[in-house]
C-alpha positions in Angstrom: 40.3 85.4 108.0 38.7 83.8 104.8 37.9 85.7 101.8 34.3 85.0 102.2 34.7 86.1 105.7 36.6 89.4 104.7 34.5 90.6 102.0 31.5 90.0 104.2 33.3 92.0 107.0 33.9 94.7 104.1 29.9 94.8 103.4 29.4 95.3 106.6 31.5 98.5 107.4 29.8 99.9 104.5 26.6 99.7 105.8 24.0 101.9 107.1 23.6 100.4 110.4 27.7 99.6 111.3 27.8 103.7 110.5 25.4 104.3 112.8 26.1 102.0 115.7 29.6 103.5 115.2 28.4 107.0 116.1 26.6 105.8 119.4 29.8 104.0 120.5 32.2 106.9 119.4 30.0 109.8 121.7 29.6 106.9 124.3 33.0 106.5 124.8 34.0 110.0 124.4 30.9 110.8 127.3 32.7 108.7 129.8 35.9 110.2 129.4 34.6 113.5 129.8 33.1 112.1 133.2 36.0 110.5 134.2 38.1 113.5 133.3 35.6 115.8 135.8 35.0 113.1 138.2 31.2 113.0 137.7 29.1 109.4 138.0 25.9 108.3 135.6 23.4 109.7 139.6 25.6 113.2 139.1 25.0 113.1 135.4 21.3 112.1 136.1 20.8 114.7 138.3 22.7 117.4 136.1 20.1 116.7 133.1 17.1 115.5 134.6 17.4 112.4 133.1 16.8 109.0 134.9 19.8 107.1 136.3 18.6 104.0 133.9 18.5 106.5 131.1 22.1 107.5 131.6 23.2 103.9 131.9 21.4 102.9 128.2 23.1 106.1 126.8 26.5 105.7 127.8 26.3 101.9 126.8 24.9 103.0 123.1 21.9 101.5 123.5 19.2 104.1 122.4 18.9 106.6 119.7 20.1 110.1 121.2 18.5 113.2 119.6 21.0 115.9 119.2 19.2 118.0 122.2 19.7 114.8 124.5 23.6 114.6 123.3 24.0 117.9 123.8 22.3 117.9 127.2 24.2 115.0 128.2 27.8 116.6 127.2 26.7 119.9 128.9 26.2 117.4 132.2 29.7 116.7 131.8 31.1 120.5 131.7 31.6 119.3 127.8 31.1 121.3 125.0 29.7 119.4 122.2 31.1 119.9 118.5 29.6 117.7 115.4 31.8 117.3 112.7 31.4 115.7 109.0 34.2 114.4 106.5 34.2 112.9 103.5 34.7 109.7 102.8 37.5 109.8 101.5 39.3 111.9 103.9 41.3 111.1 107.0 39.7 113.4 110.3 41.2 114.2 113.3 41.2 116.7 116.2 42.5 117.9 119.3 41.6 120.4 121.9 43.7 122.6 122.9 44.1 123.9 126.8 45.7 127.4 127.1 49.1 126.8 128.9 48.3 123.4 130.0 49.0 119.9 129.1 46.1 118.3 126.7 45.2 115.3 125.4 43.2 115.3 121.8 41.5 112.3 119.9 43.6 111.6 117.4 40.5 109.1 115.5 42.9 107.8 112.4 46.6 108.1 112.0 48.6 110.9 110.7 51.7 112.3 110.3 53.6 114.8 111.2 57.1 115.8 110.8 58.3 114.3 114.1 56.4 111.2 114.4 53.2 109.0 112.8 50.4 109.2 115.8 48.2 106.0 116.5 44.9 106.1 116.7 43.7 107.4 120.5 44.7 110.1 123.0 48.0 112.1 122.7 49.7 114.0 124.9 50.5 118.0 123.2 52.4 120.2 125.8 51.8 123.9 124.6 52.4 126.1 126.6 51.3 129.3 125.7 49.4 128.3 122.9 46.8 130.8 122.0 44.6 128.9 119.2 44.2 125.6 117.8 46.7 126.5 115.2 49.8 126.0 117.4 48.4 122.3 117.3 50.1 121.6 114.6 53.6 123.0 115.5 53.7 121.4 118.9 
């Protein structure tokens, strides 16, 4: 990539807009795994929130501005509980759910490290077993 091409590449993250698409894409993609996780299909999901089956297809491609009623409606539809978290800047966010003595998988959404591995970015498996909170995250 150019310099030209980088720095205007760079402009771009920082803007308004590439923040905001980013947040449509981020709770799209998290939406469908929720419904593949429960098995559900955009005419269950319709039916669930009263929404049209066109509507549901728009929102999962991150093509309309969701109101934060709608999102929640939609994650609801999906036997989802919906969570809205803020960072600064200048932090590095993750999470992970945790499943009482189950196997779970957590969105890791920038890399860490921990004191066996570094994660990538995506879903990682935790197995932990009895784990009681979301503090035994960490020493899984």
């Amino acid at each position: 990539m150019t310099t030209k091409a980088a720095a205007a590449l760079s402009k771009l993250k920082e803007s308004l807009s590439y923040a905001q698409e980013t947040a449509k894409l981020e709770f799209s993609m998290q939406l469908h795994e929720l419904m593949d996780r429960h098995s559900i299909n955009q005419k269950q999901l319709a039916t669930e929130t009263g929404k049209t089956e066109a509507y549901i297809s728009k929102a999962l491609r991150g093509d309309c501005n969701l109101t934060i009623e709608t999102m929640v409606a939609l994650v609801r539809g999906t036997h989802g509980k919906f969570h809205f978290k803020i960072a600064a800047e200048d932090s590095v966010a993750w999470w992970a759910e945790v499943i009482q003595g189950g196997r779970h998988w957590g969105q890791v959404t920038d890399p860490f490290w921990n004191d066996r591995n570094c994660c990538k970015p995506g879903l990682v498996p935790y197995s932990l077993g009895d784990a009681q909170d979301e503090r035994n995250v960490l020493a899984a």
